[in-house]
ROLUMTI-827583 format. One record per atom (N, C-alpha, C): x, y, z. Coordinates in steps of 0.001 Angstrom, whole numbers, padded with zeros to 6 digits, always signed. Each point is the difference from the previous one (the first is absolute). Layout:
BEGIN
XYZ/...
//
This chain:
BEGIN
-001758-172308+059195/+000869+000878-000794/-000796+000649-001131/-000893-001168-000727/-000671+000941-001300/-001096+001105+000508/-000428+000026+001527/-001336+000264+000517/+001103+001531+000550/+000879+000094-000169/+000750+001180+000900/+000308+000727-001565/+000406-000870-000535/+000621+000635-002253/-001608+000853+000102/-001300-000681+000223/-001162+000567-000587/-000216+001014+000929/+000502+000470+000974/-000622+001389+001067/+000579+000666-000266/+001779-000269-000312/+000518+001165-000328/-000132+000678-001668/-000641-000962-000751/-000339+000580-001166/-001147+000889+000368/-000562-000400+000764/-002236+000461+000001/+000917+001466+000849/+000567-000261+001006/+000311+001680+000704/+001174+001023-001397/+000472-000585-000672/+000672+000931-000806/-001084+000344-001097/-000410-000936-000516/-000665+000471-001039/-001366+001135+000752/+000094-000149+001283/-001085+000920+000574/+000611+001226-000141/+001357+000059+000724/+000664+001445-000178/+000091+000630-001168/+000111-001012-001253/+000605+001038-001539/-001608+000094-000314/-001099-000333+000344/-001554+000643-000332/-000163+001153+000706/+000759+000333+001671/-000594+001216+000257/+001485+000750-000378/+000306-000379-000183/+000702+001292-000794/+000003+000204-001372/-000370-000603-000541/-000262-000204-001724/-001378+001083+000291/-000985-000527+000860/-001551+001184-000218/+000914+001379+000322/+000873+000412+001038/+000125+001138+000133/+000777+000766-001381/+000398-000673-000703/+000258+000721-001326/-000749+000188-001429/-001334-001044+000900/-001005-000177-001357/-000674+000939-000225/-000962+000056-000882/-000973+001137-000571/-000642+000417+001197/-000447-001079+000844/-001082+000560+000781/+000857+000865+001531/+001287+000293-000107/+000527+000782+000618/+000666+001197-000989/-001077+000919-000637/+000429+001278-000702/+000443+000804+001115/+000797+000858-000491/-000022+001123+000861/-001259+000588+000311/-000201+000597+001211/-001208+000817+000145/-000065+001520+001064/-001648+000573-000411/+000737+001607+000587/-001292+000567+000422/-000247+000884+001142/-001218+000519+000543/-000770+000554-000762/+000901+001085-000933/-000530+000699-000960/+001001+000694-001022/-000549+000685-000825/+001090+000898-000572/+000918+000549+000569/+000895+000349-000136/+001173+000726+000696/-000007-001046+000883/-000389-000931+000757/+000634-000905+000993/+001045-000621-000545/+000671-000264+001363/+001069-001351-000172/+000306-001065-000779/+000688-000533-000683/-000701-001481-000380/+000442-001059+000885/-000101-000722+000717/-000524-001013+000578/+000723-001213-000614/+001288-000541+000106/+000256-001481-000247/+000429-000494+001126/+001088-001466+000203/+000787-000157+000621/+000897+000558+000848/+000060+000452+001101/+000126-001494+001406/-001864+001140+000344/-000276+000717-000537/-001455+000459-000041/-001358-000337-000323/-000815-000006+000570/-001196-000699-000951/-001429+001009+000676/-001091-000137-000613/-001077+001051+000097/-001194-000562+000789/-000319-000095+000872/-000874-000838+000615/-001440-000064-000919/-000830-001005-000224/-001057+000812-001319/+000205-000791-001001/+000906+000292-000855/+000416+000182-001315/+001138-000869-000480/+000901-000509+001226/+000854-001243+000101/+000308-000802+000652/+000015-001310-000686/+000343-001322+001174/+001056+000497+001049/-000452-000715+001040/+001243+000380+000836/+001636-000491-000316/-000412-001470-000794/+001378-000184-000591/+000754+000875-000773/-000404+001133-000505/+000574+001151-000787/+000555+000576+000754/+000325+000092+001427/+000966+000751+000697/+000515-000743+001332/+000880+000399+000594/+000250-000048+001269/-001032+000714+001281/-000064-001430+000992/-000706+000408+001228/+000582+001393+000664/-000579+000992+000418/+000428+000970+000861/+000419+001270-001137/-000375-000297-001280/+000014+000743-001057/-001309+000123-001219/-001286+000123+001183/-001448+000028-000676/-000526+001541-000045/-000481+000163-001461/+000017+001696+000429/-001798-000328-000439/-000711+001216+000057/-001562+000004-000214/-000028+001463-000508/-001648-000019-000530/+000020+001347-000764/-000867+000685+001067/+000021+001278-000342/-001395+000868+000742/-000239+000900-000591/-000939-000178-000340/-000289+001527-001302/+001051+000133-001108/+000450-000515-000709/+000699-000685-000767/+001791+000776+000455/-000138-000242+001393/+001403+000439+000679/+000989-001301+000767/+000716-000242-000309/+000816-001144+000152/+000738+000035+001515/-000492-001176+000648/+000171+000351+001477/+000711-000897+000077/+000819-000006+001713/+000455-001059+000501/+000035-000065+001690/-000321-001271+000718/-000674+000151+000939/+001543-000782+001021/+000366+000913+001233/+000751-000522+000823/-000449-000564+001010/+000079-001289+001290/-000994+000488+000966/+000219+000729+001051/+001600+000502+000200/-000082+000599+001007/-000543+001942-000229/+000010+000007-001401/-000532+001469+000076/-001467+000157-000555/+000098-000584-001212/-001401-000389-000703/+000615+000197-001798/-000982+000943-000610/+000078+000383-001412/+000549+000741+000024/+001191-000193-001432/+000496+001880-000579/-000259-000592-001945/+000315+001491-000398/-000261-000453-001297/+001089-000119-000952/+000260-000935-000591/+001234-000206-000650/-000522+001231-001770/+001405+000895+000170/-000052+001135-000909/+000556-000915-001239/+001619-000934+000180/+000323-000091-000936/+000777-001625+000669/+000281-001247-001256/+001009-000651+000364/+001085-000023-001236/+001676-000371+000224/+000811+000255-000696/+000384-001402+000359/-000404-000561-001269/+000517-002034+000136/+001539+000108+000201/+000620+000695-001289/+001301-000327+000335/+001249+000312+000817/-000648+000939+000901/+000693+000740+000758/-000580-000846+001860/-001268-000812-000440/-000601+000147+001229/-000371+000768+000996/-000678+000852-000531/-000387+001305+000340/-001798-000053+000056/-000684-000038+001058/-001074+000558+000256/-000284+001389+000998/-000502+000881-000825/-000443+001233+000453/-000994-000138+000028/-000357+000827+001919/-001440+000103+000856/-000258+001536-000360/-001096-000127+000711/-000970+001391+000081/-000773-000076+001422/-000089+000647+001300/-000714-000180+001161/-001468+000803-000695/-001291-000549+000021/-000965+000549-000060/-000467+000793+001274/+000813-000140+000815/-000534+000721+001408/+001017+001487-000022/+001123+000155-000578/+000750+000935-000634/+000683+000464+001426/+000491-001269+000448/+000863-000186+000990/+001152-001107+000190/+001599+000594-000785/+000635-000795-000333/+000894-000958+001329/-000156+001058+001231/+000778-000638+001089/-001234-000307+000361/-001432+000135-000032/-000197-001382+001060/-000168-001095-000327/+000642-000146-001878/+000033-001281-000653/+001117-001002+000433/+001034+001293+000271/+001580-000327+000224/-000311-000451+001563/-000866+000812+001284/+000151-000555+001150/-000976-001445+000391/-000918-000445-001141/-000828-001340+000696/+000647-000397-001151/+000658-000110-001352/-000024-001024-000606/+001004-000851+000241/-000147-001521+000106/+000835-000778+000260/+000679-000866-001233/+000725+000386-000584/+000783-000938-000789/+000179-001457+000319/+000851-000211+001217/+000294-001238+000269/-000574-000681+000034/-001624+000405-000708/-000730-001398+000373/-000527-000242-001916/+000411+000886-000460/+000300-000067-001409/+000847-001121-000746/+000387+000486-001359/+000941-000190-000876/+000490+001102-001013/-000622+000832+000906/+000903+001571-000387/+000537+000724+000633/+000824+000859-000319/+001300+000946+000650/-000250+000727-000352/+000291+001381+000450/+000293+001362-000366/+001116+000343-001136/-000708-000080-001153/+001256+000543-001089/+000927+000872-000001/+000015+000956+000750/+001049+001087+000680/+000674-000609+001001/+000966+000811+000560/+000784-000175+001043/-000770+000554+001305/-000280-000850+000979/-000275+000201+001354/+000454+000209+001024/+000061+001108+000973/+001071+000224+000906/-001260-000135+001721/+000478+000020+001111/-001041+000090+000845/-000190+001585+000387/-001347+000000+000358/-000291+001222+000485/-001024-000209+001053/-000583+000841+000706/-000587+000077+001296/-001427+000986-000307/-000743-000472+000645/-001516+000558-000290/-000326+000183+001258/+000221+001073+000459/-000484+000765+001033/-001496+000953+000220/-000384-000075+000951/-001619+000129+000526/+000292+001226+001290/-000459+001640-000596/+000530+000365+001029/-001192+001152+000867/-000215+000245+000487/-000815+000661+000794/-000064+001460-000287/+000986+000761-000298/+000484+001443-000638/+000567-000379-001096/-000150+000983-001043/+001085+000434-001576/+001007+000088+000728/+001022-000162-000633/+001060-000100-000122/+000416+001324-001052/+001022+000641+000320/+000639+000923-000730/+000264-000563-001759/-000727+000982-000476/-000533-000063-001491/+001305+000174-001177/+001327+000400+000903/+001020+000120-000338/+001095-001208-000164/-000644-000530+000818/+001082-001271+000133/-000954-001868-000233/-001066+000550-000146/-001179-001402+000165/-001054+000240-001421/-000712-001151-000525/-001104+000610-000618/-001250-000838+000456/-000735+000377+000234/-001360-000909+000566/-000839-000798-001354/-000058-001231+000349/-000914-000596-001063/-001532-000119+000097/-000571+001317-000630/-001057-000052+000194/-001366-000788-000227/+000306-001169-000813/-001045-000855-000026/-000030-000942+001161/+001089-000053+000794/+000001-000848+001206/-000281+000439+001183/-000080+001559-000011/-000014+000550+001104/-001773+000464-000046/+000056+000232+001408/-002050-000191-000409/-000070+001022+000428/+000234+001491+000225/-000639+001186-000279/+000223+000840+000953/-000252-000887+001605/-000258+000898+001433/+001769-000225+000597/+000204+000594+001084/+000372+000593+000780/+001284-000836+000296/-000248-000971+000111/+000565-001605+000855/+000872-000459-001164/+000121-000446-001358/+000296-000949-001020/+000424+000565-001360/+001188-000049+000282/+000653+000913-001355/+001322-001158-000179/-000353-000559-001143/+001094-000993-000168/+000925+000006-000932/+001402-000470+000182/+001277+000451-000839/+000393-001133-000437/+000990-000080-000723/+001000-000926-000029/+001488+000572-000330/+001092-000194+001031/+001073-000032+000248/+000940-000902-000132/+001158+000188+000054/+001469-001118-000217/+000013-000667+000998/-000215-001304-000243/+000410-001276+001647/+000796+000711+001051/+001147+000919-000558/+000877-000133+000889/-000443+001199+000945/-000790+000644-000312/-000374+001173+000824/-000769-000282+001440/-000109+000879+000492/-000405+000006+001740/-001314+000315-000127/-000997-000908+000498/-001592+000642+000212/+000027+000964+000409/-000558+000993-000440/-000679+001300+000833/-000458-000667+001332/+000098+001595+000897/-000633-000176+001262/-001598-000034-000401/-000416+000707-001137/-001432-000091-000016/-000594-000941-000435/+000528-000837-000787/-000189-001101-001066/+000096-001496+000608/-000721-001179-000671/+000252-001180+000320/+000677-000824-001152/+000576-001376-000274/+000053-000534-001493/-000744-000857+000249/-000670+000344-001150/-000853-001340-000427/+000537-001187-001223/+000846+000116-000843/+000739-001184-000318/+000825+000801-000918/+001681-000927+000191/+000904+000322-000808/+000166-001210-001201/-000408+000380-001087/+000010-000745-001217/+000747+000513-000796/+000696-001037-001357/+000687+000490-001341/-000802+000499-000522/+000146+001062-000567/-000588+000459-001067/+000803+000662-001445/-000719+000144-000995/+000316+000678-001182/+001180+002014+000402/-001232+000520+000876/+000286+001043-000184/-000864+000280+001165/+000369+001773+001044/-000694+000287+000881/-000723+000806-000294/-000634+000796+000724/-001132+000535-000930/+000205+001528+000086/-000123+000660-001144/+000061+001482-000575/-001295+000487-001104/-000189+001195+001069/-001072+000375-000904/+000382+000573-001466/+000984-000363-000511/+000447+000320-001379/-000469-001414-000714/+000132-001028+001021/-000412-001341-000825/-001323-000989+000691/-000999+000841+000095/-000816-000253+000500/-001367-000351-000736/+000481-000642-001348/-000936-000799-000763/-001133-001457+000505/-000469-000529-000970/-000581-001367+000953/+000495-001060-000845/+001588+000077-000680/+000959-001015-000677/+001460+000109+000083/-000011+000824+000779/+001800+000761-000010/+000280-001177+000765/+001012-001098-000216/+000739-000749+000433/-000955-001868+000146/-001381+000224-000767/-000683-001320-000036/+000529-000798-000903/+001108-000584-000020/+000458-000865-000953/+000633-000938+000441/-000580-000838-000607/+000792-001653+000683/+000653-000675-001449/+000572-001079+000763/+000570-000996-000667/-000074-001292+000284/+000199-000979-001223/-000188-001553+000952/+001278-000655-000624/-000159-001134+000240/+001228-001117+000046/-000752-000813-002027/+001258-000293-000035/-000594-000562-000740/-000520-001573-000048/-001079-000399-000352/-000743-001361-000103/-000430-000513-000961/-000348-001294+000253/-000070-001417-000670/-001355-000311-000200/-000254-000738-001024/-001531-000217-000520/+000224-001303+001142/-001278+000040+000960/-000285-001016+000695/-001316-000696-000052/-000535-001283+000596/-000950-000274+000432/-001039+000810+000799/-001034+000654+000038/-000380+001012+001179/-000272-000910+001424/+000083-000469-000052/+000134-001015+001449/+000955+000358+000180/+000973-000562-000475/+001501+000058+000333/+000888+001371+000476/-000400+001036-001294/-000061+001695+000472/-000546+000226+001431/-001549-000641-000211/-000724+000383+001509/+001093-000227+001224/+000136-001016+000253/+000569-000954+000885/+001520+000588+000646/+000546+000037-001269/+001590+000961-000014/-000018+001064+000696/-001136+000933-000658/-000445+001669+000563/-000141-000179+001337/-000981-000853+000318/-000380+000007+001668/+000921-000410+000963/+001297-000668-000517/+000962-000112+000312/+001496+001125+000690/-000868+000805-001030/+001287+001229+000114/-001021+001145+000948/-000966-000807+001048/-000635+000820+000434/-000656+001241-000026/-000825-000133-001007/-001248+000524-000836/-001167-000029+000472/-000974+000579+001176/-000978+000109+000997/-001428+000648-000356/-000602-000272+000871/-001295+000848-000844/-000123+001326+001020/-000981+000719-000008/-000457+001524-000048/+000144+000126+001807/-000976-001199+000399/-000188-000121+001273/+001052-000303+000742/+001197-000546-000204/+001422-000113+000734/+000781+001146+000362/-000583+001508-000514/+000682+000993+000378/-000808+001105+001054/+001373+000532-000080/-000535+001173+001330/+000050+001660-000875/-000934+000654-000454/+000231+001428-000424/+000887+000735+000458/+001186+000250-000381/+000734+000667+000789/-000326+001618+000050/-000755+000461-000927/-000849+001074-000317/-000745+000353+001545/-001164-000903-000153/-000714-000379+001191/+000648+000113+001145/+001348-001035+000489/+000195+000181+001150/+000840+001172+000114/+000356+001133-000813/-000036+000714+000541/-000892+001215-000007/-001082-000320+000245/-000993+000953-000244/-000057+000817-001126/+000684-000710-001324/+000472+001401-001128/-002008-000454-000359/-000367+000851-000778/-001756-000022-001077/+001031-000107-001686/-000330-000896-000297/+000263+000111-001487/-001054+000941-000851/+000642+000777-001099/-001510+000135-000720/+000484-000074-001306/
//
């Protein structure tokens, strides 16, 4: 009985130390550079802070004093801005291609959501343009020649005879060359969380099926889209 009183003291008093460091000095806020982000909780800076200063699956890094964050099913985008109390992180695609962030990135293997409202839409791959009246072609996905001019349309619509789909996903918004930035609709949101053990975070995360880079299939790729 006293040998069970002493583990559960040694494991609590373990928990109120890692969470006591994540509020200590040596977890300041921190930031790539001027005008960057600042960097606290459920966030942390790879570098510059213990990992106990944030939540697993919420590690950002600098690059040229530009504040990144790395997914694995798409890779890097650059975080422009975060809004703690709103839970609001705003992206930036450095490739200045917002649907082919929207067509490989995988959330579900996250702990973020799309801060907007998501409806499904259809990403079609089509062999001929499509009437310029009724369609708009997304030209960073489409690679130039003859064969591959790719759209995105309403689920509920009928493939073209010329066209194939290559995946119907939620998204923010479909794509218009009126909003054809490389941030128009990059904004997520998370849940809110608990100062944990990072074991314990780890462990949880991988739980909610959280994968690495190599478990996926480009959906880019398989359908022959060229990112650039």
């Amino acid at each position: 009985m006293a040998a069970n009183a002493i583990l559960f003291f040694l494991l609590f008093a373990t928990r109120m130390s890692v969470d006591t460091q994540a509020s200590q000095p040596n977890c300041p806020p921190a930031k790539c550079g001027h005008g960057a982000p600042e960097i606290r909780f459920p966030f942390w800076l790879k570098g510059q802070q213990p990992h106990h200063c944030g939540h697993p699956g919420f590690e950002l890094s600098c690059k040229e004093n530009t504040t990144m964050i790395h997914f694995p099913s798409f890779g890097d985008l650059v975080v422009k801005s975060i809004s703690y109390h709103i839970k609001k992180l705003d992206l930036l695609d450095p490739g200045n291609c917002v649907h082919g962030v929207f067509l490989n990135l995988n959330l579900s293997l996250t702990l973020f959501r799309y801060y907007y409202i998501v409806k499904n839409y259809k990403y079609i791959n089509c062999s001929a343009r499509l009437p310029t009246s009724s369609f708009s072609e997304i030209p960073c996905l489409s690679t130039g020649s003859r064969d591959h001019h790719i759209y995105t349309v309403k689920s509920s619509l009928a493939v073209p005879f010329s066209c194939r789909e290559v995946k119907t996903i939620a998204i923010p918004f479909a794509y218009s060359p009126y909003l054809s930035d490389n941030s128009f609709g990059l904004g997520l949101t998370w849940n809110t969380l608990s100062r944990c053990d990072h074991q314990d975070c780890k462990a949880k995360t991988s739980q909610k099926g959280i994968m690495s880079k190599s478990g996926f299939l480009n959906i880019a790729q398989d359908a022959e889209i060229v990112l650039v």
